[in-house]
PyMOL Python script that loads the backbone (N, CA, C, O; Angstrom):
from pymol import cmd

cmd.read_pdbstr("""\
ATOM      1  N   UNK A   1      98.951 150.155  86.470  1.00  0.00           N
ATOM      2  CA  UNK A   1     100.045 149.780  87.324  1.00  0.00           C
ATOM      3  C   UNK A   1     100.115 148.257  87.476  1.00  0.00           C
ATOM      4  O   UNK A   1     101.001 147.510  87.062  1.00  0.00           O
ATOM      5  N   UNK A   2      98.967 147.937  88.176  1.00  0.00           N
ATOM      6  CA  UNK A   2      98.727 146.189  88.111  1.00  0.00           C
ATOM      7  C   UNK A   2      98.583 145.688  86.741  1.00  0.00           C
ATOM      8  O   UNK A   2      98.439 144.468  86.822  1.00  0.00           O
ATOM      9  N   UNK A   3      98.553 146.125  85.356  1.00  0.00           N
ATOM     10  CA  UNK A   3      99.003 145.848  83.784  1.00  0.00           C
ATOM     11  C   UNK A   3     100.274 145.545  83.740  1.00  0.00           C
ATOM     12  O   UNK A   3     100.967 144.628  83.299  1.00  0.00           O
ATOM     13  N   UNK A   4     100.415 146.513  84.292  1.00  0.00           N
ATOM     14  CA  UNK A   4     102.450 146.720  83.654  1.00  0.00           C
ATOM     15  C   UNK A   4     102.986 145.092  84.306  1.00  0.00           C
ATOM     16  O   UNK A   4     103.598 144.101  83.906  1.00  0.00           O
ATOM     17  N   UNK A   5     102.264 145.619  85.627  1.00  0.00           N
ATOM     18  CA  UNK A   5     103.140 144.675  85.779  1.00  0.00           C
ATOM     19  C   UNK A   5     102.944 142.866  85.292  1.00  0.00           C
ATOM     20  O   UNK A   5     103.933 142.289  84.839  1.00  0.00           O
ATOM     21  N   UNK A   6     101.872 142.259  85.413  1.00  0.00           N
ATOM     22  CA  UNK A   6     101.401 141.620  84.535  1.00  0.00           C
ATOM     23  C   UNK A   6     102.232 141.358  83.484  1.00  0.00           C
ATOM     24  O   UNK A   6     102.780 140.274  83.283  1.00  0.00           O
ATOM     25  N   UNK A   7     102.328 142.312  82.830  1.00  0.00           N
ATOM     26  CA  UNK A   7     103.125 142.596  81.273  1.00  0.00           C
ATOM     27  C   UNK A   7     104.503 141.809  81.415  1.00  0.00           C
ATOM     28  O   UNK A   7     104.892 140.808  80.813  1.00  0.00           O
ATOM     29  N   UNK A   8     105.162 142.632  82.471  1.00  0.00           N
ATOM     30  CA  UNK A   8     106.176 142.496  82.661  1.00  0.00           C
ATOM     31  C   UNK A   8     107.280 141.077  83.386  1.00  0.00           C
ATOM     32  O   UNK A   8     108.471 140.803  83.538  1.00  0.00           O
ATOM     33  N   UNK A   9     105.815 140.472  83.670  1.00  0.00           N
ATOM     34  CA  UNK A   9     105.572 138.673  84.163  1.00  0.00           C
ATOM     35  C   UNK A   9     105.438 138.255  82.984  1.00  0.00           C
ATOM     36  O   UNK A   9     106.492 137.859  82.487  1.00  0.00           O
ATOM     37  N   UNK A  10     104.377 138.179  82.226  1.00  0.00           N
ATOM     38  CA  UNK A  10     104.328 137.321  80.879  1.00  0.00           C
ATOM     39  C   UNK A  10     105.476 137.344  79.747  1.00  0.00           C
ATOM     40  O   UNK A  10     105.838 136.421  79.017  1.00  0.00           O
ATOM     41  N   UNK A  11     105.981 138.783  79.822  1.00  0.00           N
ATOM     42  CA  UNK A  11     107.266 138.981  79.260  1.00  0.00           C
ATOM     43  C   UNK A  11     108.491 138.371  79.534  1.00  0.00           C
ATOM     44  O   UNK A  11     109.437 138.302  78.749  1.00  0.00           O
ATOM     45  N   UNK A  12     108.441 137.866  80.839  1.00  0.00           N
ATOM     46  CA  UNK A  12     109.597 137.493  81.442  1.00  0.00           C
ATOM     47  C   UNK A  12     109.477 135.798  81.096  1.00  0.00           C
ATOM     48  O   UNK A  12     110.417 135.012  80.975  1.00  0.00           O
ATOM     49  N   UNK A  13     108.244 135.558  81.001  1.00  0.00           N
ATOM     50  CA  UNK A  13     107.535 133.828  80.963  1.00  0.00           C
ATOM     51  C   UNK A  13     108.460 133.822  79.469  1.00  0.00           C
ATOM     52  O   UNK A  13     109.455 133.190  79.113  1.00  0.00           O
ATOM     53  N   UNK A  14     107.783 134.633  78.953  1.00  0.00           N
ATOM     54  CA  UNK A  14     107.957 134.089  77.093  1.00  0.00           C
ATOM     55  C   UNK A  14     109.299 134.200  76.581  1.00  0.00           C
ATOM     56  O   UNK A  14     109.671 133.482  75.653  1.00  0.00           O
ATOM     57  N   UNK A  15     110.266 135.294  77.277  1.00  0.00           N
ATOM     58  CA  UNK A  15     111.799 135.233  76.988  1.00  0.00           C
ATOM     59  C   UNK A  15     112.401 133.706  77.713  1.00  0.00           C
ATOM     60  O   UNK A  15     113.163 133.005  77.048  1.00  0.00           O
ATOM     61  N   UNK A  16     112.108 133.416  78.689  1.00  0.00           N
ATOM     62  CA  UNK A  16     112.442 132.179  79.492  1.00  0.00           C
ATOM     63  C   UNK A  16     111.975 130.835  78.486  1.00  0.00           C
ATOM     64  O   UNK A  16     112.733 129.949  78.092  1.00  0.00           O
ATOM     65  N   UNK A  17     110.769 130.940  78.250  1.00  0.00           N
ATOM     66  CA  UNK A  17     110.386 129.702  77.063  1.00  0.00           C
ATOM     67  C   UNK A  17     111.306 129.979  76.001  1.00  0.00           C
ATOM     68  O   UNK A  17     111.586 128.990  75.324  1.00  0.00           O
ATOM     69  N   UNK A  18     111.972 131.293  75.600  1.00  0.00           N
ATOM     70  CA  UNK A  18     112.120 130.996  74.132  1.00  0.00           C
ATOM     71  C   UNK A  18     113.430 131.224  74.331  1.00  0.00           C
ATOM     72  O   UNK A  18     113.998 131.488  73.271  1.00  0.00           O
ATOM     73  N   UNK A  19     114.362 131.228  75.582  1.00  0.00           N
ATOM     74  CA  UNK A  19     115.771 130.592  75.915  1.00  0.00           C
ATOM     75  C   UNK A  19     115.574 129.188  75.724  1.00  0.00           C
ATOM     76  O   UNK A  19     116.239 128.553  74.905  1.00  0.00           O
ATOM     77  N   UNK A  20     114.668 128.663  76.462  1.00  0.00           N
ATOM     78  CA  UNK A  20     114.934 127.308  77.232  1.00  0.00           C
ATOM     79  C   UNK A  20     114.948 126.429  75.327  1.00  0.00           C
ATOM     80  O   UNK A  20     115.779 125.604  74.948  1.00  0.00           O
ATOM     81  N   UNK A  21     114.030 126.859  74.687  1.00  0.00           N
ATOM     82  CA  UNK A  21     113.380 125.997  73.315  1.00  0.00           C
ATOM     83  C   UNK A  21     115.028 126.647  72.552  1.00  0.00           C
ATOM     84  O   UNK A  21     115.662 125.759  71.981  1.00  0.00           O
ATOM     85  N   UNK A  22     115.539 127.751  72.535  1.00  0.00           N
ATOM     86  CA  UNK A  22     116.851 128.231  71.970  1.00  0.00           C
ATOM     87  C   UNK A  22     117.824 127.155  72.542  1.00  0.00           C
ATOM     88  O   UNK A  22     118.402 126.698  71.556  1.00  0.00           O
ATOM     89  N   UNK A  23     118.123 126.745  73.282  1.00  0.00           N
ATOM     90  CA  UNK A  23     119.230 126.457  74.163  1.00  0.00           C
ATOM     91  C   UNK A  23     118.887 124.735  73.447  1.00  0.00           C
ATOM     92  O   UNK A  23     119.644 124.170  72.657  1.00  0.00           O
ATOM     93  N   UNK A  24     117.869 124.292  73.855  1.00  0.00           N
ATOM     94  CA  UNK A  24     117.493 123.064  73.394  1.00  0.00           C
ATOM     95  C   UNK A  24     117.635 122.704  72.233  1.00  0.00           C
ATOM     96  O   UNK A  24     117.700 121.487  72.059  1.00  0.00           O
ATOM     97  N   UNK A  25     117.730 123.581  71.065  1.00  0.00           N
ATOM     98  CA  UNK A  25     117.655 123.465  69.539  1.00  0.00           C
ATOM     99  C   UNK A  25     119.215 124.030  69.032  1.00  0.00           C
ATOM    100  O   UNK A  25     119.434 124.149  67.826  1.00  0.00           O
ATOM    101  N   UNK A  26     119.974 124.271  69.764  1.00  0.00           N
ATOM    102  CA  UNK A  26     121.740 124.782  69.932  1.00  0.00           C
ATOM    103  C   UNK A  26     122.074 123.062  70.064  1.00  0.00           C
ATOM    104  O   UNK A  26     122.763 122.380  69.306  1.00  0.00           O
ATOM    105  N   UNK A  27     121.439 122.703  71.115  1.00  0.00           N
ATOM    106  CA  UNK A  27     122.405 120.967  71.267  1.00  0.00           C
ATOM    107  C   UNK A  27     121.967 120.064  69.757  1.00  0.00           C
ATOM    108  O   UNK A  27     122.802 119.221  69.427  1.00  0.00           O
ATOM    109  N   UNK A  28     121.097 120.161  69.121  1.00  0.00           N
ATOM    110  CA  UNK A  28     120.876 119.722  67.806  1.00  0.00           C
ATOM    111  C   UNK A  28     121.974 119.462  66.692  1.00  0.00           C
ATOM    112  O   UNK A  28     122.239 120.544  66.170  1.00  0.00           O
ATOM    113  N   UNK A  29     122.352 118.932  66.406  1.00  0.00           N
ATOM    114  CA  UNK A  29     123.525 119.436  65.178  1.00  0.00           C
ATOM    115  C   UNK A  29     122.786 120.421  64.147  1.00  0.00           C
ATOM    116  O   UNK A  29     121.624 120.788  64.321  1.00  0.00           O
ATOM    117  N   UNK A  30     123.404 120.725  63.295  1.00  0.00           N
ATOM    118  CA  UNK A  30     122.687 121.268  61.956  1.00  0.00           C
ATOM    119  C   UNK A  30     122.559 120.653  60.667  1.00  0.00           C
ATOM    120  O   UNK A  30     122.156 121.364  59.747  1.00  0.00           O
ATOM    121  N   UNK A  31     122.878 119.265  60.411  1.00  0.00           N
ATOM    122  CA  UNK A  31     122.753 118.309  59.407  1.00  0.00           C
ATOM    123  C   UNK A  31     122.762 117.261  59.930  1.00  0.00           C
ATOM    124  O   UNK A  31     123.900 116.866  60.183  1.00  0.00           O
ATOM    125  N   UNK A  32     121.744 116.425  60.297  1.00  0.00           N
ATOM    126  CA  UNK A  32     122.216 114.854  60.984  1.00  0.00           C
ATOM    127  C   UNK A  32     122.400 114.083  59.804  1.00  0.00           C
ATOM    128  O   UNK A  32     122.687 112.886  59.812  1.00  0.00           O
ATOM    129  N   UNK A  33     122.265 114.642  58.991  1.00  0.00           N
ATOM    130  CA  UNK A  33     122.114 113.396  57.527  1.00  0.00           C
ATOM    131  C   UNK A  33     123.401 113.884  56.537  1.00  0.00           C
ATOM    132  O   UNK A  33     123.626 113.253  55.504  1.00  0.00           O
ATOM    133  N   UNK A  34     124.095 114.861  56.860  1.00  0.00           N
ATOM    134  CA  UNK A  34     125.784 115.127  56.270  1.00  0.00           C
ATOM    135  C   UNK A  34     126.786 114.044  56.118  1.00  0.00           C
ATOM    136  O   UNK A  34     127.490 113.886  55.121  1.00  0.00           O
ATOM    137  N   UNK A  35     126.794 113.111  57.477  1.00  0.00           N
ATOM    138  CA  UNK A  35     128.045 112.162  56.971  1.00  0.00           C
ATOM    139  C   UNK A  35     127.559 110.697  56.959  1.00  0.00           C
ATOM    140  O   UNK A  35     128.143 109.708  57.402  1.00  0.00           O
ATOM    141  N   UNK A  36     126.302 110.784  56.324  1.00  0.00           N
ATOM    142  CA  UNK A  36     125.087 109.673  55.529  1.00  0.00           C
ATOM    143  C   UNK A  36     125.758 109.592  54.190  1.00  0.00           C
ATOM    144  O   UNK A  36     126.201 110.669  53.791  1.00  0.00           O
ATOM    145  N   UNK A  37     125.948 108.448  53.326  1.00  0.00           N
ATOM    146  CA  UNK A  37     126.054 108.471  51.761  1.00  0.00           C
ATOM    147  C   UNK A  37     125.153 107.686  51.676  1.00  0.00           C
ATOM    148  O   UNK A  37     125.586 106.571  51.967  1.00  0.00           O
ATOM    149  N   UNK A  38     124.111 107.663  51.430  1.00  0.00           N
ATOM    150  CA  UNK A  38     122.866 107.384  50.854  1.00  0.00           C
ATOM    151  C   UNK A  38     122.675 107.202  49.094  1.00  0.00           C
ATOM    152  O   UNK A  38     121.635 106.779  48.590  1.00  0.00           O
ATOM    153  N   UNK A  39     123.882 107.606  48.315  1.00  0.00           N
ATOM    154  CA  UNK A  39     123.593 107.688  46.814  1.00  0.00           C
ATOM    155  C   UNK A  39     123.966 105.774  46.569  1.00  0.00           C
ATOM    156  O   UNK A  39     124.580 104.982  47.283  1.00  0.00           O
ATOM    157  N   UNK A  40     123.360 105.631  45.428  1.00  0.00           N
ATOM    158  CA  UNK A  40     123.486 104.609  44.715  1.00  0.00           C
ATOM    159  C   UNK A  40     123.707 104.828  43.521  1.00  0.00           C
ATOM    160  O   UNK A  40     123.092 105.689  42.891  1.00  0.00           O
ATOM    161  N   UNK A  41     124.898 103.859  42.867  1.00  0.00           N
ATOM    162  CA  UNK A  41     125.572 103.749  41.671  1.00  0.00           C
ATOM    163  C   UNK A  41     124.275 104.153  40.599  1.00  0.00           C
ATOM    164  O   UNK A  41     123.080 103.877  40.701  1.00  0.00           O
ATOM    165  N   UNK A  42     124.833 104.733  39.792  1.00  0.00           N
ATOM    166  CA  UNK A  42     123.605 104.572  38.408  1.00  0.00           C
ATOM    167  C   UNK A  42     123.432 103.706  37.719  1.00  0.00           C
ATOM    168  O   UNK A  42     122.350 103.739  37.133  1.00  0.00           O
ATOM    169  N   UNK A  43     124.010 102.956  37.532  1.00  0.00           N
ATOM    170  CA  UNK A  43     123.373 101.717  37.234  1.00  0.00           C
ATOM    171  C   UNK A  43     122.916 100.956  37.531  1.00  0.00           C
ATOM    172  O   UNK A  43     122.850  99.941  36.838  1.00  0.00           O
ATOM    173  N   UNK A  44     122.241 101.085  38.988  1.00  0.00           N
ATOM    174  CA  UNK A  44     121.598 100.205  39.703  1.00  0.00           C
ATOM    175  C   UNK A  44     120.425 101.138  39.651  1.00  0.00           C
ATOM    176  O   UNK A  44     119.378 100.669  39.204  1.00  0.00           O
ATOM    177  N   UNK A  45     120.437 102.049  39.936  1.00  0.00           N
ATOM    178  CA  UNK A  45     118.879 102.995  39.794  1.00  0.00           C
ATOM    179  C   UNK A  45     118.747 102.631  38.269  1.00  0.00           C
ATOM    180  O   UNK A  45     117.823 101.858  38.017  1.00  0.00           O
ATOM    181  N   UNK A  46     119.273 102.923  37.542  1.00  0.00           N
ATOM    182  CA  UNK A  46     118.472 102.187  36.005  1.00  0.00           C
ATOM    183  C   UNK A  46     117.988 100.710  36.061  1.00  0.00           C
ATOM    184  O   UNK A  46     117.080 100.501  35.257  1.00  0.00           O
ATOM    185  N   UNK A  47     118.334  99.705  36.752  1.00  0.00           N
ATOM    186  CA  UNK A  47     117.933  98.370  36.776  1.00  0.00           C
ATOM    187  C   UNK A  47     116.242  98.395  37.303  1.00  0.00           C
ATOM    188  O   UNK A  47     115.227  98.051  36.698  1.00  0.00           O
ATOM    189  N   UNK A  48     116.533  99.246  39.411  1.00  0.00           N
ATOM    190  CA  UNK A  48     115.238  99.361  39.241  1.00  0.00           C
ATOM    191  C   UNK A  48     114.246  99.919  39.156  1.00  0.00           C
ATOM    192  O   UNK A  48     113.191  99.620  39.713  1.00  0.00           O
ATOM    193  N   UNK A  49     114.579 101.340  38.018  1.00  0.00           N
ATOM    194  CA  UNK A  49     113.602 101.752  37.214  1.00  0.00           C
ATOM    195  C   UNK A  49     113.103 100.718  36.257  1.00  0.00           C
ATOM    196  O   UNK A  49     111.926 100.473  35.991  1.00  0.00           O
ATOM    197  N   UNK A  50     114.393 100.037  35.685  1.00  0.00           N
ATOM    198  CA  UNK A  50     113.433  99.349  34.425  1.00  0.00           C
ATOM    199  C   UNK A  50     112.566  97.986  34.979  1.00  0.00           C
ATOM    200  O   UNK A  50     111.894  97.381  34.144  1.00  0.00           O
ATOM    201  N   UNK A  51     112.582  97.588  36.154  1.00  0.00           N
ATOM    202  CA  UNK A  51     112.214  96.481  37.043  1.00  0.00           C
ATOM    203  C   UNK A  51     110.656  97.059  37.282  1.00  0.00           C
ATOM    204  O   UNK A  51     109.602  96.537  36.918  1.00  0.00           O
ATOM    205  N   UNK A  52     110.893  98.496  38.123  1.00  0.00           N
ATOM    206  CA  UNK A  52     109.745  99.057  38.712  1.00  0.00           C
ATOM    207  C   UNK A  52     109.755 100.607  38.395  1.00  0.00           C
ATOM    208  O   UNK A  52     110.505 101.339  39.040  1.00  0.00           O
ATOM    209  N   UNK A  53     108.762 101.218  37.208  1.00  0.00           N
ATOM    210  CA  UNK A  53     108.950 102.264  37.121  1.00  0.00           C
ATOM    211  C   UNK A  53     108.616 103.241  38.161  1.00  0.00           C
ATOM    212  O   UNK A  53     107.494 103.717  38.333  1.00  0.00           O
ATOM    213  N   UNK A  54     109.529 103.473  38.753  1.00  0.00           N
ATOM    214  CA  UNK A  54     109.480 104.547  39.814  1.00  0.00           C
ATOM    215  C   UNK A  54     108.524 105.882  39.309  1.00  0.00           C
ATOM    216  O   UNK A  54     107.416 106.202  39.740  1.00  0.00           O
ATOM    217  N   UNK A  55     109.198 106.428  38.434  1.00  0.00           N
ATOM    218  CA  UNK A  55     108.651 107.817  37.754  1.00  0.00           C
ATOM    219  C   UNK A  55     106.875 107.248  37.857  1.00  0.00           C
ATOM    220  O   UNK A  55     106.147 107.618  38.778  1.00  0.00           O
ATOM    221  N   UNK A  56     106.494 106.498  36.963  1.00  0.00           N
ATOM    222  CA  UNK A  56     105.520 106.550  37.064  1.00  0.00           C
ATOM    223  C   UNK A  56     104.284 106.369  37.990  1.00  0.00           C
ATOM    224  O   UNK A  56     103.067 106.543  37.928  1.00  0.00           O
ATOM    225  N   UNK A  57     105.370 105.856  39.033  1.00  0.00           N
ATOM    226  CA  UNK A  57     104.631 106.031  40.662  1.00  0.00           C
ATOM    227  C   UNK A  57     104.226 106.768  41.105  1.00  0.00           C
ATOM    228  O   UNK A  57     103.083 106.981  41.510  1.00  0.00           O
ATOM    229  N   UNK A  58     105.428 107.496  41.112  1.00  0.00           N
ATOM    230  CA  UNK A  58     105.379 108.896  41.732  1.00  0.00           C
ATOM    231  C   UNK A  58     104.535 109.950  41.090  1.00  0.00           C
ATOM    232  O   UNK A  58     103.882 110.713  41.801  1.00  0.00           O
ATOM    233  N   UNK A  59     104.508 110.047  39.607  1.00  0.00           N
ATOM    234  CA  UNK A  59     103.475 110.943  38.953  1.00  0.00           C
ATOM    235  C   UNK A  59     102.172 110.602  39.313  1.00  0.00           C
ATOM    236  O   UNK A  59     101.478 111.474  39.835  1.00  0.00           O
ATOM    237  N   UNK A  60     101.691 109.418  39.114  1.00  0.00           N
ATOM    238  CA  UNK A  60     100.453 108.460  39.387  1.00  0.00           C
ATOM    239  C   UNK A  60      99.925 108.800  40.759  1.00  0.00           C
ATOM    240  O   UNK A  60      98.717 108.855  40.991  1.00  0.00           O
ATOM    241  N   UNK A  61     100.912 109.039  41.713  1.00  0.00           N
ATOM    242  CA  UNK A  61     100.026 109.415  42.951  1.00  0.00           C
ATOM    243  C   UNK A  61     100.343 110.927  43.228  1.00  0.00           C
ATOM    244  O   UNK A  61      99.792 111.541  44.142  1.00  0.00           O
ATOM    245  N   UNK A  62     100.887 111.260  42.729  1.00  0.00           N
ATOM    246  CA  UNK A  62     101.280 112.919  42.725  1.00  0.00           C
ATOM    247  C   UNK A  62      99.423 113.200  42.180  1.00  0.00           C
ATOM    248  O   UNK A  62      98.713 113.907  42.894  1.00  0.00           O
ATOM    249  N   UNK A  63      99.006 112.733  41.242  1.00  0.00           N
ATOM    250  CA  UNK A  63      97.561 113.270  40.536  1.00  0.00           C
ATOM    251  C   UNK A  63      96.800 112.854  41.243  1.00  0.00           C
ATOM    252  O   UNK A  63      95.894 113.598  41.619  1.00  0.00           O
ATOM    253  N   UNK A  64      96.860 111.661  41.648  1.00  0.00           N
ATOM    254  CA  UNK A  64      95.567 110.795  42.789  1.00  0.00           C
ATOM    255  C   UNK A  64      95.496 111.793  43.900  1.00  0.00           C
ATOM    256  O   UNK A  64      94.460 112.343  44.273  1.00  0.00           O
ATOM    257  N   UNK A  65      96.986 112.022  44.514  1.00  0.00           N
ATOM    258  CA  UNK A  65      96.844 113.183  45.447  1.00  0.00           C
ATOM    259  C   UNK A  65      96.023 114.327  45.291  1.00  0.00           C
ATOM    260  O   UNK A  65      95.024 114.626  45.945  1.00  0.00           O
ATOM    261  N   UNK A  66      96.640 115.031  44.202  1.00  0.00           N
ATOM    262  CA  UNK A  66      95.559 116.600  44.111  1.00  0.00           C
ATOM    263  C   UNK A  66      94.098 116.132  43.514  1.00  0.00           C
ATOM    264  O   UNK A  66      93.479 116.987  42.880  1.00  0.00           O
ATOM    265  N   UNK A  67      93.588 115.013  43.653  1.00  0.00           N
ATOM    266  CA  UNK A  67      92.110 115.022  43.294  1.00  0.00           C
ATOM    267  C   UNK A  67      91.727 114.615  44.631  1.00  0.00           C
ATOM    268  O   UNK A  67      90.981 115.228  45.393  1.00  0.00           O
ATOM    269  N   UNK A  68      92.155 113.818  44.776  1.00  0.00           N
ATOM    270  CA  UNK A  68      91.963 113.597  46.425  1.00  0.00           C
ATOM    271  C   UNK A  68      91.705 114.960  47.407  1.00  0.00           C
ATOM    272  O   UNK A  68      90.807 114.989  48.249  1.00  0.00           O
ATOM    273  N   UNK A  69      92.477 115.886  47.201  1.00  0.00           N
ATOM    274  CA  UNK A  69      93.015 117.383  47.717  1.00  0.00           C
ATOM    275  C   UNK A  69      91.664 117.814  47.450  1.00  0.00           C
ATOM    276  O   UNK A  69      90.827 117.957  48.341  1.00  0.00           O
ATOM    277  N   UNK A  70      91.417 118.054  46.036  1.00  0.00           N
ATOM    278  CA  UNK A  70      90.126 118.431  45.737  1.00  0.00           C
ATOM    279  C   UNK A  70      89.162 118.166  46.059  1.00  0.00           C
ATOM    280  O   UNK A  70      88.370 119.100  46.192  1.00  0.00           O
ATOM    281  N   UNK A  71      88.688 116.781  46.361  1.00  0.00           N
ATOM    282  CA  UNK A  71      87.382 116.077  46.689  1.00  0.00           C
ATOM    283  C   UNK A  71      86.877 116.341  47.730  1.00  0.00           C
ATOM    284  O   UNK A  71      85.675 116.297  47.993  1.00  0.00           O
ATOM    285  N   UNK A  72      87.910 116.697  48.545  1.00  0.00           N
ATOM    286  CA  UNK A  72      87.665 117.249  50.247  1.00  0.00           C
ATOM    287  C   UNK A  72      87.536 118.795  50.154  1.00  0.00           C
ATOM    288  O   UNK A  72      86.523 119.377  50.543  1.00  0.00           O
ATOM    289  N   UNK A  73      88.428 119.324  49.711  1.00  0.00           N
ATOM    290  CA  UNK A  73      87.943 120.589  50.102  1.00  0.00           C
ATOM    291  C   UNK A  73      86.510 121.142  49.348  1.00  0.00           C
ATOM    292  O   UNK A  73      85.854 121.987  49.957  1.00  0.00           O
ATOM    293  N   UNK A  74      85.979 120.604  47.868  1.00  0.00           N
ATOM    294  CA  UNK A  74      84.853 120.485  47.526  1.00  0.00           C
ATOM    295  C   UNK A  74      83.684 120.271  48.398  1.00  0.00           C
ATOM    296  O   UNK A  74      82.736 121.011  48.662  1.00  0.00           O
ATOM    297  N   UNK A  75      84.037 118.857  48.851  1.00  0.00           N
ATOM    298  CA  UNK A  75      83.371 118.661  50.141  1.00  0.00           C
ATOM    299  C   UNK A  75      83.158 119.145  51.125  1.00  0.00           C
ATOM    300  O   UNK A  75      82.096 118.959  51.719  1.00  0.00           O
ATOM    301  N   UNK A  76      83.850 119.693  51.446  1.00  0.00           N
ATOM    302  CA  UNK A  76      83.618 120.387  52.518  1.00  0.00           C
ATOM    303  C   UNK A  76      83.206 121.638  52.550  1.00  0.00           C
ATOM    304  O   UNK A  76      82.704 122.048  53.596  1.00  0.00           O
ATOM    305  N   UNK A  77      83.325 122.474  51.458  1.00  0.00           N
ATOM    306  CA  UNK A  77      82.675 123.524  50.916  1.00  0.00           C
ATOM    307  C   UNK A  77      81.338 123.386  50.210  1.00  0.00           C
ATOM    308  O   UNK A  77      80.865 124.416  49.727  1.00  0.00           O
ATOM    309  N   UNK A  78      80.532 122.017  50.063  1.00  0.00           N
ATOM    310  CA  UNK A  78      79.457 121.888  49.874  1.00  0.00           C
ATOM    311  C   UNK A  78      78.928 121.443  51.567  1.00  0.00           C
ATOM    312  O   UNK A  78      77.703 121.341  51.646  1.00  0.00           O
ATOM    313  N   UNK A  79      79.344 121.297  52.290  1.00  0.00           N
ATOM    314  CA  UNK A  79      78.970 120.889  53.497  1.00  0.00           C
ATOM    315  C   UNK A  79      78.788 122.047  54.432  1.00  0.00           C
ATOM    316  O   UNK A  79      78.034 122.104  55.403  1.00  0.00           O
ATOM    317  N   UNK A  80      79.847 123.231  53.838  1.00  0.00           N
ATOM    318  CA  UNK A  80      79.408 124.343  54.768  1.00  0.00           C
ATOM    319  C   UNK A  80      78.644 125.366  54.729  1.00  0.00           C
ATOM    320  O   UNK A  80      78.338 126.221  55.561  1.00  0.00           O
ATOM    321  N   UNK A  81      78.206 125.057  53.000  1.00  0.00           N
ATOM    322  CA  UNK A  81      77.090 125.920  52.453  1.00  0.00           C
ATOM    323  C   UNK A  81      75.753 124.478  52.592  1.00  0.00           C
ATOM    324  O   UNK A  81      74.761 124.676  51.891  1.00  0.00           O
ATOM    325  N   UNK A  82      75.752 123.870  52.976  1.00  0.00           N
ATOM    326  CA  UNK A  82      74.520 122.949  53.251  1.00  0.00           C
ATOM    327  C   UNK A  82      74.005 122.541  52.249  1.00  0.00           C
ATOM    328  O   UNK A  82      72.780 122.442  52.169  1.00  0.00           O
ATOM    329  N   UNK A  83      74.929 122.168  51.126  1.00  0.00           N
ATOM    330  CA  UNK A  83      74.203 121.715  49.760  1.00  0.00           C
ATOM    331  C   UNK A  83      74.106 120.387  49.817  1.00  0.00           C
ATOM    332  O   UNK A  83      73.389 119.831  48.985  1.00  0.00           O
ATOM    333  N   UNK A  84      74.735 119.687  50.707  1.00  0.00           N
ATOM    334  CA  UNK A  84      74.861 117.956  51.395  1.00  0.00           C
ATOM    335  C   UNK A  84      74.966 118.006  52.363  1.00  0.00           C
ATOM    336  O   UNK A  84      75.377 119.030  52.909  1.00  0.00           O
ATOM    337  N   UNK A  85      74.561 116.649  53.180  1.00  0.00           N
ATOM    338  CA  UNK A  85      74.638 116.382  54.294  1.00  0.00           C
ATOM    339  C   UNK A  85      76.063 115.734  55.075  1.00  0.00           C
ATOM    340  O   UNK A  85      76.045 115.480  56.279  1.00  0.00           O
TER     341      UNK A  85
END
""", "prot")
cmd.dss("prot")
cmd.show_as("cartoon", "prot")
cmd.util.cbc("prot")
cmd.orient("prot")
């Protein structure tokens, strides 16, 4: 009896949070970045690619990343089997 009702408090808590977070995320727009033009001519992205190769930036740390990724979770899986300190 003293469950239910309980229940029926926390139930009431969590519909109220998840109006209040609904209601709050309604005043949001749904694209803030829609009436942004952000593109640049193509021939200016070819200038500074050939200035600064972008691509190869981005690949270059795209790989640094997943070894990086690796080194830790290695690590840390030698750390939780106690093979290092």
């Amino acid at each position: 009896m003293i469950a239910d009702f309980f229940i029926i408090i926390l139930n009431f808590f969590i519909r109220l949070i998840a109006s209040v977070v609904t209601s709050v995320t309604d005043l949001l727009p749904e694209d803030p970045f829609a009436s942004l033009n952000l593109s640049l001519p193509a021939e200016i992205v070819g200038y500074m690619n050939w200035c600064f190769p972008f691509t190869l930036v981005v690949e270059t740390l795209a790989v640094w990343g997943a070894a990086m990724l690796v080194w830790y979770v290695i690590s840390i899986l030698l750390r939780v089997f106690k093979v290092i300190d």
